[in-house]
MDAnalysis code that builds the backbone (N, CA, C; Angstrom):
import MDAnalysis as mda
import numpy as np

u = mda.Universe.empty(681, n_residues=227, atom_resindex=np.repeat(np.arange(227), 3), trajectory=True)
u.add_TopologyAttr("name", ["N", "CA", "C"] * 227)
u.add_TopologyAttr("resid", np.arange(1, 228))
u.add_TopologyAttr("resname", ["UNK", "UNK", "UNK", "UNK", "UNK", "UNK", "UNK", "UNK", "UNK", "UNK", "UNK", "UNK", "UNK", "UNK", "UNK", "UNK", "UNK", "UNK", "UNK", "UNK", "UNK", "UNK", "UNK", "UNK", "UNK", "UNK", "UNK", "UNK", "UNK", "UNK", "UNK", "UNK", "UNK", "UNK", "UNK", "UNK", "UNK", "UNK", "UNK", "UNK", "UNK", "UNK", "UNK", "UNK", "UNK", "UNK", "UNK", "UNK", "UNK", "UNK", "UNK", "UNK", "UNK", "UNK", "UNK", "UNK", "UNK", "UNK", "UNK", "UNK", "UNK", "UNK", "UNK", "UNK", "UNK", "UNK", "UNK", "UNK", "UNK", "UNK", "UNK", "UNK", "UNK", "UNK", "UNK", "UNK", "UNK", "UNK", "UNK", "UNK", "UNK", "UNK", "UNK", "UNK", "UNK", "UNK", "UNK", "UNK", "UNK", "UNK", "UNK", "UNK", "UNK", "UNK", "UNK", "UNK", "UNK", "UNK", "UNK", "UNK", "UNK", "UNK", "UNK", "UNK", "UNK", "UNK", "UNK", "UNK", "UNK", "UNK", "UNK", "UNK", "UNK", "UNK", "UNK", "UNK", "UNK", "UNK", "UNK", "UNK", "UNK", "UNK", "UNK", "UNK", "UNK", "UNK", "UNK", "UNK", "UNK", "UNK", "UNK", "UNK", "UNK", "UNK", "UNK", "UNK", "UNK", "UNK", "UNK", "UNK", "UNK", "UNK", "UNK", "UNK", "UNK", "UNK", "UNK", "UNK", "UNK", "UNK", "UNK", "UNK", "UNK", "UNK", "UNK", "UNK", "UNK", "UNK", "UNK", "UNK", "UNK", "UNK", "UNK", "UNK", "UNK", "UNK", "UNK", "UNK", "UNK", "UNK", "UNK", "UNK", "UNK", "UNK", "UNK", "UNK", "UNK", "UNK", "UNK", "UNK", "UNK", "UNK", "UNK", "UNK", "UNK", "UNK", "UNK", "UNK", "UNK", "UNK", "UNK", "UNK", "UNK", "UNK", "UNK", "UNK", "UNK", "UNK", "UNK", "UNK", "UNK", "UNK", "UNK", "UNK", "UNK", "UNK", "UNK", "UNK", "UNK", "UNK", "UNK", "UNK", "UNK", "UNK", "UNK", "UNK", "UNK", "UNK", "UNK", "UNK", "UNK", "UNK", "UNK", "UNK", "UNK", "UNK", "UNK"])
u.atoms.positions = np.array([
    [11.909, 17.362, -20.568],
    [11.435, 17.215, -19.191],
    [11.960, 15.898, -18.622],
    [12.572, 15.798, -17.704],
    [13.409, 14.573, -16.649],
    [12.104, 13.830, -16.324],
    [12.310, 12.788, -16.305],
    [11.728, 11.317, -15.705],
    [11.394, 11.865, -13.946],
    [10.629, 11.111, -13.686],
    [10.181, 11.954, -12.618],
    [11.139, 10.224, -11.614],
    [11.542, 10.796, -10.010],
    [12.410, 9.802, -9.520],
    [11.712, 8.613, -8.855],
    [12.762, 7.479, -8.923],
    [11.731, 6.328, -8.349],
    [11.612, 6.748, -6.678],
    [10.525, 6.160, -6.430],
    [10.103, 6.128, -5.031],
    [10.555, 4.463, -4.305],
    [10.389, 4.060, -5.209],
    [11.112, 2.523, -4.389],
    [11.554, 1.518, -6.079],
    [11.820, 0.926, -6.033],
    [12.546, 0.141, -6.938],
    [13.493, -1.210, -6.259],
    [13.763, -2.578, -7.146],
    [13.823, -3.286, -6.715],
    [15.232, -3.689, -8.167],
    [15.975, -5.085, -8.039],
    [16.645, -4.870, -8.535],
    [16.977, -6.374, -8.813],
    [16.777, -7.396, -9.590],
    [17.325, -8.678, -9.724],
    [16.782, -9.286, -8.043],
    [15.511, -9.082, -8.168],
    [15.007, -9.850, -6.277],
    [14.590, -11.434, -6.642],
    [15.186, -11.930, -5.233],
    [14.839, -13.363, -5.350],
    [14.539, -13.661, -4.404],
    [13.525, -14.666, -4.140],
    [12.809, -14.655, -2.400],
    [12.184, -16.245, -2.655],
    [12.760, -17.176, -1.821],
    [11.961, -18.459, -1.957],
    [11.820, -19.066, -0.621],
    [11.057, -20.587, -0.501],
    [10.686, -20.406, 0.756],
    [11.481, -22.275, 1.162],
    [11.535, -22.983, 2.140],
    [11.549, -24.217, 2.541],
    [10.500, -24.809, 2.554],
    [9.444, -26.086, 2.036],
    [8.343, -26.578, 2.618],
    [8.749, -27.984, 2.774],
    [8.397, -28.669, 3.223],
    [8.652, -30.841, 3.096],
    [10.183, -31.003, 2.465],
    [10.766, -30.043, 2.997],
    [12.313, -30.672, 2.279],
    [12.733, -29.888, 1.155],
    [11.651, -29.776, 0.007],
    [11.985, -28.495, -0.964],
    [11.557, -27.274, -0.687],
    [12.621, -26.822, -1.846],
    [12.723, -25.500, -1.840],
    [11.756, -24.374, -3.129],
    [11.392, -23.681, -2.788],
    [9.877, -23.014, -3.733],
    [10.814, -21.668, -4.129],
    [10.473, -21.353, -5.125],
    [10.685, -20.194, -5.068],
    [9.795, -19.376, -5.851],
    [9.755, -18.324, -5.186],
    [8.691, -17.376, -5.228],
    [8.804, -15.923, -5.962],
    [10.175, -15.387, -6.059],
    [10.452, -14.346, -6.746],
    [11.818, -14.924, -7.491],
    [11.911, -14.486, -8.885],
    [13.212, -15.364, -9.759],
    [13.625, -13.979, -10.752],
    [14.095, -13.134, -9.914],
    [15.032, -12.239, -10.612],
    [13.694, -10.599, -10.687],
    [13.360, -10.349, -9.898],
    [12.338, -9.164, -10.027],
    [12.718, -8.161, -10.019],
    [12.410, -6.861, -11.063],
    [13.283, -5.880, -11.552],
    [11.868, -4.933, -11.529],
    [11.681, -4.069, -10.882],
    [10.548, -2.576, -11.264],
    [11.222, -1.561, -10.500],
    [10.466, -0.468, -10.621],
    [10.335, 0.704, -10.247],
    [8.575, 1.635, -10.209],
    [8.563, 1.982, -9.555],
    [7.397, 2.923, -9.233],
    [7.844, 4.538, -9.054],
    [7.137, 5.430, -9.968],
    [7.576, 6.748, -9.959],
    [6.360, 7.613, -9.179],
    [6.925, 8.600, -9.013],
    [5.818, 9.717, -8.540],
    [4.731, 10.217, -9.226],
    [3.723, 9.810, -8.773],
    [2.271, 9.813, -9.782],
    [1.740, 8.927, -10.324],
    [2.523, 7.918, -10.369],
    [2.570, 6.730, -11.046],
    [1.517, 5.299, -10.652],
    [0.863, 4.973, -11.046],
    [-0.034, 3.921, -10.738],
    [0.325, 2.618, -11.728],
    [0.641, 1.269, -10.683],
    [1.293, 0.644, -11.140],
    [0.456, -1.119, -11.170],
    [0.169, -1.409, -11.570],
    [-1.158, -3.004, -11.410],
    [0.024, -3.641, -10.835],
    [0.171, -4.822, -10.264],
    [0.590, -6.003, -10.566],
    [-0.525, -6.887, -10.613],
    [-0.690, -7.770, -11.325],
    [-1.823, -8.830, -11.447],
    [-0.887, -9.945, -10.968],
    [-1.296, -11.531, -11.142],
    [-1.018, -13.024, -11.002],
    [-1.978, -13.906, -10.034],
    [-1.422, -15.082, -10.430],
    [-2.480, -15.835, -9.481],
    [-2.000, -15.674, -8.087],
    [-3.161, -16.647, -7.331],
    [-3.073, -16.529, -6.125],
    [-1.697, -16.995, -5.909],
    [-0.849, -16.888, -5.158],
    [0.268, -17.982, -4.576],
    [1.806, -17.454, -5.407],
    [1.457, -16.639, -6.147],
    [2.279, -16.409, -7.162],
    [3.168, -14.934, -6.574],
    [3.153, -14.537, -5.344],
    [4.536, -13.726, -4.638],
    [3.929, -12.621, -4.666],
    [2.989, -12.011, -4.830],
    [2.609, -11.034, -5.611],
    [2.891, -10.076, -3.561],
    [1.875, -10.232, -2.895],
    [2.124, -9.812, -1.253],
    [3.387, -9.958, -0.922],
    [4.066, -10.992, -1.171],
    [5.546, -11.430, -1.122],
    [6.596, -9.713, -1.424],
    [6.179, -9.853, -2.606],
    [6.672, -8.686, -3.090],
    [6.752, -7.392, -2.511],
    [5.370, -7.017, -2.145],
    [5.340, -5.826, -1.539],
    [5.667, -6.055, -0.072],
    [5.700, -6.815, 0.477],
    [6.445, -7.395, 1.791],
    [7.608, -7.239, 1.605],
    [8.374, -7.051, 0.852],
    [9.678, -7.343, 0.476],
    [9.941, -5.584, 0.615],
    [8.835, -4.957, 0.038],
    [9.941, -3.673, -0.994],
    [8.753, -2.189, 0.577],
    [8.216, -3.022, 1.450],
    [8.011, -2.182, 2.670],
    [8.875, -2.321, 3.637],
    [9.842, -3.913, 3.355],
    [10.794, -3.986, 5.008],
    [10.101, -5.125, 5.610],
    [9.491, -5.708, 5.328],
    [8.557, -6.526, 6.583],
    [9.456, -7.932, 5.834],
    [9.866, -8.285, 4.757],
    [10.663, -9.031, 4.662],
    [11.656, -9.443, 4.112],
    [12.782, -10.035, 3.748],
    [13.930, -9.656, 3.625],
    [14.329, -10.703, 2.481],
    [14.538, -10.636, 1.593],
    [15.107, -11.200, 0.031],
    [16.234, -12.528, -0.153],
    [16.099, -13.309, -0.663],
    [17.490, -13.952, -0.643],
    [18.652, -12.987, -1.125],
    [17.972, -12.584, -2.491],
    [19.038, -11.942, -2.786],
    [18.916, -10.698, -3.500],
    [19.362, -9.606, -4.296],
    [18.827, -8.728, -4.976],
    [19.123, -6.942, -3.620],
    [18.480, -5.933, -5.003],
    [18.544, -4.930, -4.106],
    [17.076, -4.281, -4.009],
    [17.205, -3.566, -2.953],
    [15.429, -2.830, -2.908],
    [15.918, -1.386, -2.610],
    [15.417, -0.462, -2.950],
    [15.525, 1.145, -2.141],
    [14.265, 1.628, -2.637],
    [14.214, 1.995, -1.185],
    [12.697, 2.937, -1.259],
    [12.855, 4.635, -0.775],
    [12.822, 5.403, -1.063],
    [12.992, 6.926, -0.869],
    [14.639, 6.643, -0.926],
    [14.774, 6.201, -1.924],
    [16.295, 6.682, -2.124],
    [17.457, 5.455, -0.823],
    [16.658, 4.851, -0.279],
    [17.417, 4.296, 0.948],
    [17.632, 2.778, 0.337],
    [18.852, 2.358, 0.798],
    [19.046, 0.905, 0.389],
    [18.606, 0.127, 1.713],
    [17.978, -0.871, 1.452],
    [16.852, -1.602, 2.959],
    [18.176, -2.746, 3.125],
    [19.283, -2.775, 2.496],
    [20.097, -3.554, 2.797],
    [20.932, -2.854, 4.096],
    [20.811, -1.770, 4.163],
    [21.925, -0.674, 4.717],
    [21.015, -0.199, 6.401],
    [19.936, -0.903, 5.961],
    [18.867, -0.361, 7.316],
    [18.638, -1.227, 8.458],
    [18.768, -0.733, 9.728],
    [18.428, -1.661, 10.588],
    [16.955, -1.914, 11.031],
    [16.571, -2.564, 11.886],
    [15.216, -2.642, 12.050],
    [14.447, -1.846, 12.189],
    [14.857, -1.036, 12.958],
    [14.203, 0.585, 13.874],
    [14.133, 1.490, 12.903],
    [15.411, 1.730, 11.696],
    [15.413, 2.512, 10.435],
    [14.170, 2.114, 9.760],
    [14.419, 1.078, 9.244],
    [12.890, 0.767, 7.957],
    [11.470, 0.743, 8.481],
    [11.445, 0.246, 10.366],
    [10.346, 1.484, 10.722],
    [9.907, 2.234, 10.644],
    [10.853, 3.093, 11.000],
    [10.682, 4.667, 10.354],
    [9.957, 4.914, 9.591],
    [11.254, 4.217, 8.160],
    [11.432, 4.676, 6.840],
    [9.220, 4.109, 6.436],
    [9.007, 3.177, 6.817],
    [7.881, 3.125, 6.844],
    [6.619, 3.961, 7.273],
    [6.932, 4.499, 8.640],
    [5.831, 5.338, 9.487],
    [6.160, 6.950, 8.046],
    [7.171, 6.869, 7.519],
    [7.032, 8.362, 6.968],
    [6.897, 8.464, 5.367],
    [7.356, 6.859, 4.518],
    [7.203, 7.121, 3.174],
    [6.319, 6.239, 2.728],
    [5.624, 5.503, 3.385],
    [4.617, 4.343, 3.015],
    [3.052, 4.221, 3.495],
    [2.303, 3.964, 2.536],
    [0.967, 3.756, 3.351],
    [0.671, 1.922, 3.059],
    [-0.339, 1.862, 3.673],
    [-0.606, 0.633, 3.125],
    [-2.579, 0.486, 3.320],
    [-2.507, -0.118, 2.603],
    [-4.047, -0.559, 2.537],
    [-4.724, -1.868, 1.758],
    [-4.976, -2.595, 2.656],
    [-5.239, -4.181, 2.653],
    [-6.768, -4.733, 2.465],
    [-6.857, -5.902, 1.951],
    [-8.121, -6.437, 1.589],
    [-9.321, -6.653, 2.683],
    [-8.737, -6.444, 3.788],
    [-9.476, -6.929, 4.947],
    [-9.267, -5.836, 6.398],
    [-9.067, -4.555, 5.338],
    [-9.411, -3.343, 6.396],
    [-7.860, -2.603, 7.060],
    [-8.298, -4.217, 8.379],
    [-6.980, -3.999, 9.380],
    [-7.272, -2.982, 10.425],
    [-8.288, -2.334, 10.288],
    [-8.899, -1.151, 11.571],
    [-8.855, -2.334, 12.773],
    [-8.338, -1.097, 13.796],
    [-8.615, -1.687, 14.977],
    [-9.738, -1.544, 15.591],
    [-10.123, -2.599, 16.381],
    [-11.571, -2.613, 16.697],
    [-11.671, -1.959, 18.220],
    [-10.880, -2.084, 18.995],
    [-11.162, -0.645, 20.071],
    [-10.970, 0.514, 19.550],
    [-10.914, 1.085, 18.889],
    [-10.324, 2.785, 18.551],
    [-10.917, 2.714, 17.461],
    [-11.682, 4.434, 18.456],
    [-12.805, 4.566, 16.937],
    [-12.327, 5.366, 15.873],
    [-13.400, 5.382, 15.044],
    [-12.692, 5.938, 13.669],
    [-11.854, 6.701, 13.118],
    [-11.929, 7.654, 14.621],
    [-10.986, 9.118, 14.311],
    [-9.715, 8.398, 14.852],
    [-9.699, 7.379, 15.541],
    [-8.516, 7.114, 16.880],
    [-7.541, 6.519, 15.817],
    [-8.269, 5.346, 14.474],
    [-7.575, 4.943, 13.629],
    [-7.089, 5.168, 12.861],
    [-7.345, 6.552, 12.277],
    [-7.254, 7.072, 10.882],
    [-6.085, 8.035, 11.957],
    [-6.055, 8.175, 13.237],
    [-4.458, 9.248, 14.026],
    [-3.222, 7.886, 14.011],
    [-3.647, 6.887, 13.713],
    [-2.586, 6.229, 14.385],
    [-1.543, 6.100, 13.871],
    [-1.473, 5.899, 12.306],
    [0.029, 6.309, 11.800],
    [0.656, 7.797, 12.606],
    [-0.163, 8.879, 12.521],
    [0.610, 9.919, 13.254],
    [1.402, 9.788, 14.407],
    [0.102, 9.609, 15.358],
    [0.701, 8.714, 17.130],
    [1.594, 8.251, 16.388],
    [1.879, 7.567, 16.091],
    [2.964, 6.658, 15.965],
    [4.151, 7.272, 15.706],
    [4.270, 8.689, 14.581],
    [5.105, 9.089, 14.438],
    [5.606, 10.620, 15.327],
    [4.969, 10.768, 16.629],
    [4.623, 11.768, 17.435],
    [4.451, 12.985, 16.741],
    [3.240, 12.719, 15.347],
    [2.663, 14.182, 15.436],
    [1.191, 13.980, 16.338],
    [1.097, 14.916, 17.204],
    [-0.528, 15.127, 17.494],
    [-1.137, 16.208, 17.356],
    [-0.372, 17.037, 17.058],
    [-0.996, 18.281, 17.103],
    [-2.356, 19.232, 16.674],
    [-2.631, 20.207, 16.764],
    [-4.230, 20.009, 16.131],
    [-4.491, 20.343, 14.693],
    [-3.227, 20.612, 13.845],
    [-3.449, 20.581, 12.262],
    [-3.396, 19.321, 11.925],
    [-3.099, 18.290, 12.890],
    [-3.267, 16.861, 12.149],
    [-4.034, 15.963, 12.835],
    [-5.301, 16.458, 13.463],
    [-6.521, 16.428, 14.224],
    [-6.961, 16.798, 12.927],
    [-7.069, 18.273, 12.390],
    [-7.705, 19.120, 11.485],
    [-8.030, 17.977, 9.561],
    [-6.315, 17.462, 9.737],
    [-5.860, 17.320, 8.558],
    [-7.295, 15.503, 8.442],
    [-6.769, 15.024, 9.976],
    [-7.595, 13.393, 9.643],
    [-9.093, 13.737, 9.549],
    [-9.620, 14.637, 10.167],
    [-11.273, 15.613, 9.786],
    [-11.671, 15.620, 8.505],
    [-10.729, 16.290, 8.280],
    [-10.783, 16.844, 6.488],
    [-10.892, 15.588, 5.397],
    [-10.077, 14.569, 5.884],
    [-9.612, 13.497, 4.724],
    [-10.950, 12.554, 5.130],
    [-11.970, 12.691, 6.565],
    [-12.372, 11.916, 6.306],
    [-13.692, 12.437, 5.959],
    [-13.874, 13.853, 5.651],
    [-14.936, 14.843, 5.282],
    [-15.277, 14.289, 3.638],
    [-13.389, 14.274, 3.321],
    [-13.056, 13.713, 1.877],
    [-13.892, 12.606, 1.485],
    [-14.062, 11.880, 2.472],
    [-14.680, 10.454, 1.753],
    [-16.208, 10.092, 2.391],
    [-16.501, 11.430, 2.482],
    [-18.075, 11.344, 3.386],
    [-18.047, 10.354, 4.586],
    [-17.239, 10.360, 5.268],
    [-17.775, 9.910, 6.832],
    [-17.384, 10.947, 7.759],
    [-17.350, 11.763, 7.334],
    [-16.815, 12.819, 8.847],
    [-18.208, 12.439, 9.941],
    [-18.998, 12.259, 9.625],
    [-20.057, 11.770, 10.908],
    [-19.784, 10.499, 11.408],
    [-19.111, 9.698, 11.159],
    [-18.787, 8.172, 11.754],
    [-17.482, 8.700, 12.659],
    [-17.102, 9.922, 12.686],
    [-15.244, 9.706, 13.629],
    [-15.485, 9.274, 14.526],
    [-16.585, 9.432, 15.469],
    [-16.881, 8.713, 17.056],
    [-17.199, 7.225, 16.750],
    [-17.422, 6.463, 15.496],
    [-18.083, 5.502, 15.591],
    [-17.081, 4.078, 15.844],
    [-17.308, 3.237, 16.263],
    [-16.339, 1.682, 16.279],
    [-16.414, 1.259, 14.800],
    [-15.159, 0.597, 14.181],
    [-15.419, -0.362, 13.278],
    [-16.663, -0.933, 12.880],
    [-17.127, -2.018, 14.281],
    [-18.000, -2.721, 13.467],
    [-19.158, -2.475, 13.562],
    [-19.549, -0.885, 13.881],
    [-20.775, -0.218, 13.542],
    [-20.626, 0.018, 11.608],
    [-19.149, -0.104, 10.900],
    [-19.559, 0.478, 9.912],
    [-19.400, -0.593, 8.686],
    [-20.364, -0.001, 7.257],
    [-20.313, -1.294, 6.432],
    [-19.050, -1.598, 6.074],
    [-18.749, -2.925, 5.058],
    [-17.196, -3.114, 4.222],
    [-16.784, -1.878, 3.616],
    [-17.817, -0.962, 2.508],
    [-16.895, -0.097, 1.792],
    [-16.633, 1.260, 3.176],
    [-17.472, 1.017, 4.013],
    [-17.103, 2.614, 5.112],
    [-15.606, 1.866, 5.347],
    [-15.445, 0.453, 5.647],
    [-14.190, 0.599, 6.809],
    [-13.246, 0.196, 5.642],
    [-12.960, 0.059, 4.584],
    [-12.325, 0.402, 3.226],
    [-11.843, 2.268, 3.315],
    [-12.970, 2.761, 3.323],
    [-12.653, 4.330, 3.605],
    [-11.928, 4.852, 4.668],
    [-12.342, 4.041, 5.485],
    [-11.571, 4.250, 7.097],
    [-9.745, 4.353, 6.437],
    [-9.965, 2.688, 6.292],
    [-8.752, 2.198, 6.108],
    [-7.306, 3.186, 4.876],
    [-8.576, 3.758, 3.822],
    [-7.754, 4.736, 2.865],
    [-7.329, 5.636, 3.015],
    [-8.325, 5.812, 4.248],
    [-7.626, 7.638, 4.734],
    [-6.540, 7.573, 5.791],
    [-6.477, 6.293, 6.714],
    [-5.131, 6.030, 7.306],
    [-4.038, 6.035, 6.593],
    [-4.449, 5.661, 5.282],
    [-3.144, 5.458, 4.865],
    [-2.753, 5.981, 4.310],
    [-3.507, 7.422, 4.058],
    [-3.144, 8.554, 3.190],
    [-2.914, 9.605, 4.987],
    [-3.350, 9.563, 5.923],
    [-3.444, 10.773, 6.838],
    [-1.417, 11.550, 6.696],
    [-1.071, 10.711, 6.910],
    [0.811, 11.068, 6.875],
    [1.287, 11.626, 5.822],
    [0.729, 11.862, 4.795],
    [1.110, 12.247, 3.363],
    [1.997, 11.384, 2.885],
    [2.202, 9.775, 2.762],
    [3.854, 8.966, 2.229],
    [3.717, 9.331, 0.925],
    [4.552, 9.409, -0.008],
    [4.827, 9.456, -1.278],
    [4.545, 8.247, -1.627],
    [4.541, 6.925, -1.097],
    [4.134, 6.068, -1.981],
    [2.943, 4.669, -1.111],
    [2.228, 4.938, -2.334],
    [1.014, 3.726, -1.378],
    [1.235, 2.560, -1.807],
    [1.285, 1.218, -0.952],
    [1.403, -0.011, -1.004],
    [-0.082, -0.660, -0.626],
    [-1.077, -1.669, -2.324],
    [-2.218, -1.444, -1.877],
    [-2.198, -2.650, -1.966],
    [-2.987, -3.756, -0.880],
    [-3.072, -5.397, -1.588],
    [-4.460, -5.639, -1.522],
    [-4.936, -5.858, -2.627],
    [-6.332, -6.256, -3.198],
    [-7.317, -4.945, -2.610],
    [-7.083, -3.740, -2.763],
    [-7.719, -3.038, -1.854],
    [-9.552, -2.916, -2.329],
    [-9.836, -3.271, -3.463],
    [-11.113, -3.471, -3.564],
    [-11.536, -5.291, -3.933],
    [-10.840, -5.672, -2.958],
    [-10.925, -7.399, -3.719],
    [-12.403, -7.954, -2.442],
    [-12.283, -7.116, -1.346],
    [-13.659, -7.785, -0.362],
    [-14.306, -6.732, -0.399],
    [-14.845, -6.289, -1.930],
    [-16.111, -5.397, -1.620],
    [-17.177, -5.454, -2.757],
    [-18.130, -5.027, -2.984],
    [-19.003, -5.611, -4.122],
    [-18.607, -4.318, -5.260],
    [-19.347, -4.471, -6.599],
    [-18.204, -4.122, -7.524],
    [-19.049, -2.250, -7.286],
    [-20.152, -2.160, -7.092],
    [-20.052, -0.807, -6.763],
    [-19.086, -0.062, -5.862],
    [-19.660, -0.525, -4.690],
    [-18.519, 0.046, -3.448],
    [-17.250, 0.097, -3.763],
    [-16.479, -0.999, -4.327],
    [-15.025, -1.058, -5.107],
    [-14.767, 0.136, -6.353],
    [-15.890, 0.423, -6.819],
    [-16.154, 1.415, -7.917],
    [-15.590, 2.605, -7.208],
    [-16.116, 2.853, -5.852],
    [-16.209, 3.796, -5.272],
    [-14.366, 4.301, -4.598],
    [-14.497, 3.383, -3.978],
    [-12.575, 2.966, -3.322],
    [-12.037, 3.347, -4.467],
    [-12.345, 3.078, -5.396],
    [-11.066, 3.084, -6.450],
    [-11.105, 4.558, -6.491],
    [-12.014, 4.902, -7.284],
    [-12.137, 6.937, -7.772],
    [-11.201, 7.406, -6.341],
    [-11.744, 7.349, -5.295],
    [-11.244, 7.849, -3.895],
    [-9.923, 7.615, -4.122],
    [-9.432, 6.653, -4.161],
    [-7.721, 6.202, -3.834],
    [-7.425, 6.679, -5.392],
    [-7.662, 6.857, -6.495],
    [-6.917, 7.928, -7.522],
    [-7.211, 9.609, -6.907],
    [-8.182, 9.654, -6.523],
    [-8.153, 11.456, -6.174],
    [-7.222, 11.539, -5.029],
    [-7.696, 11.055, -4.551],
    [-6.412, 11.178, -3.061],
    [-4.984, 10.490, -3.383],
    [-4.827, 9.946, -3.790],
    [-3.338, 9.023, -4.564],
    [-2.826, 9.418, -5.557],
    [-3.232, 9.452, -6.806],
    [-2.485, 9.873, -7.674],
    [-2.827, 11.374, -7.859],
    [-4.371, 11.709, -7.329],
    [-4.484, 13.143, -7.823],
    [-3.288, 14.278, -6.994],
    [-3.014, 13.616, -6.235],
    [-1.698, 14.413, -5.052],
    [-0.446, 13.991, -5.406],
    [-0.520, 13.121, -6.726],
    [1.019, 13.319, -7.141],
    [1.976, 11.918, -6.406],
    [1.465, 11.115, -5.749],
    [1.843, 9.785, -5.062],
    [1.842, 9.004, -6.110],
    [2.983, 7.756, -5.977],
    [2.705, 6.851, -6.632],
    [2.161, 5.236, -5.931],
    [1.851, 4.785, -6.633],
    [1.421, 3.089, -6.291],
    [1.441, 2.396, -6.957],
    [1.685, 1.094, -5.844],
    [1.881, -0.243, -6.297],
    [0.689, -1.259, -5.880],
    [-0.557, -1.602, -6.868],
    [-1.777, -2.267, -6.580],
    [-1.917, -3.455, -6.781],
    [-1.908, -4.559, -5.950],
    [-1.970, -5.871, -6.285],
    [-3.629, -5.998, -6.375],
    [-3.586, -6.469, -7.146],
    [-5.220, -6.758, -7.732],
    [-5.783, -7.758, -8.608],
    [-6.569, -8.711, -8.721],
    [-6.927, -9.482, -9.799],
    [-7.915, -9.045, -10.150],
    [-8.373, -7.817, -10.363],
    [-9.599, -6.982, -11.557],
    [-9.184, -6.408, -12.383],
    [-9.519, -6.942, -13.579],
    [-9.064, -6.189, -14.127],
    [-9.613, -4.928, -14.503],
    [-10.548, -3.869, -13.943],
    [-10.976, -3.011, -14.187],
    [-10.012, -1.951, -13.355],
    [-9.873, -2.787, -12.457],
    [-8.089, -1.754, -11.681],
    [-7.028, -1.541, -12.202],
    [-6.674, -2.435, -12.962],
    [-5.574, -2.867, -14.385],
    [-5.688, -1.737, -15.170],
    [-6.873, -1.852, -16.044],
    [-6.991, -0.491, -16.499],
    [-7.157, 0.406, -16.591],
    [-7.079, 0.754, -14.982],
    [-6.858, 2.361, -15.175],
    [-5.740, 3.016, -14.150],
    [-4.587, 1.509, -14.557],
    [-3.350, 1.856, -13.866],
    [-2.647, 2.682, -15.232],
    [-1.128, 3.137, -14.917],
    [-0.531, 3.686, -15.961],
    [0.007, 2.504, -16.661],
    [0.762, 1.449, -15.597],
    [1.551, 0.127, -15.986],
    [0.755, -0.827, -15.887],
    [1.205, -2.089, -16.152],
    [-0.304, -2.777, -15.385],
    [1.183, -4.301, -15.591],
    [1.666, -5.210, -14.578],
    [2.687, -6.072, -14.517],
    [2.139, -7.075, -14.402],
    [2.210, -8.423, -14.548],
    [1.983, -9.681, -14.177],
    [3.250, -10.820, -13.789],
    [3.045, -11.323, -12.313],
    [4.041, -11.993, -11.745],
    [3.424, -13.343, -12.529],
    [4.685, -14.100, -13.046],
    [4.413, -15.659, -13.791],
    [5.552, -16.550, -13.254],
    [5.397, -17.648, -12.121],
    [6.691, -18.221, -12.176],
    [7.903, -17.320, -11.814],
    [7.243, -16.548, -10.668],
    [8.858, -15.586, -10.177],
    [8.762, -14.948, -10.956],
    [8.183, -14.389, -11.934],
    [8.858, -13.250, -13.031],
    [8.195, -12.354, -13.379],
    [8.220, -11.255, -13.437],
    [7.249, -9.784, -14.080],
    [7.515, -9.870, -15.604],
    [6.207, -9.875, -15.995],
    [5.856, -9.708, -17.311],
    [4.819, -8.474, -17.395],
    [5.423, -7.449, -18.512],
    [4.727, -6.875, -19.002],
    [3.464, -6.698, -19.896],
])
């Protein structure tokens, strides 16, 4: 049976920054891959590139040096408007601190990757219903953000980033601002909906209870992935 194909992969990456005259560097030769189905940790300390990284391998920022391809595409070869795209259709993302918008209510947020990619139609009305039936709030779709608790707008936030179907989720600390039940909860959700559909991910996390029950589990040290 064949290796199942990478969804994004990275290749000898190096990414450092200017501060007071020196120079930092932040990624020193970074080499992975993420497959389909695949659940992937990265751990490290704070400061240690880890967002850097996945900034790097969504498009939002650009490498000294090294290669990245995500769905098969080299992000060297892409212009701005491309890795847009390539974003609105193969990537989700889901962040420590929500990111819901606070005019547009629940249903308005969990459409907006679509809007964005001009589907509106009413199977994907049907489809954001369903996903958020999935995570018990289908009664909050009329509601604002900050009618709802941390783990609801965690849920909000998971099902946006699953509504598009991307093959691959980009997650940063996604249970790091929630208490360890509710995080209990996010997690099961984002494997049934994530890996149980055959997606892979890349989870920056310092729990290690997320660690283990990735397939890989990486640690950035000094620019470097360690296994």
């Amino acid at each position: 049976m064949s290796a199942s194909p990478d969804l994004a992969a990275t290749r000898d990456l190096h990414c450092s920054f200017d501060e007071g005259g020196q120079r930092h560097v932040v990624l020193d030769g970074v080499t992975l891959h993420i497959r389909a189905g695949e659940t992937v940790a990265l751990l490290g300390r704070s400061g240690s590139g880890k967002s850097t990284l996945l900034n790097l391998i969504s498009g939002l920022a650009t490498p000294d040096h090294g290669e990245i391809t995500v769905a098969g595409r080299d992000l060297r070869r892409l212009d701005e408007r491309q890795r847009t795209l390539l974003r609105r259709r193969h990537l989700g993302f889901i962040y420590q601190f929500f990111n819901l918008i606070a005019t547009l209510s629940v249903l308005d947020n969990v459409m907006l990757p679509l809007e964005l990619d001009g589907r509106t139609a009413g199977s994907d009305y049907e489809r954001a219903r369903h996903l958020l039936t999935t995570v018990g709030l289908a009664d909050r779709a009329d509601a604002f953000p900050d009618r709802l608790s941390g783990g609801e707008q965690q849920r909000i936030a998971l099902v946006r980033a699953l509504v598009h179907e991307p093959p691959l989720i980009l997650a940063d600390e996604p249970t790091g601002n929630l208490d360890e039940e509710t995080g209990a909860m996010v997690l099961a959700l984002l494997e049934q909906l994530g890996r149980g559909a055959g997606r892979g991910m890349l989870i920056v996390t310092h729990s290690q209870e997320v660690a283990a029950r990735a397939d890989r589990t990486l640690t950035l040290r000094n620019g470097r992935l360690v296994d």
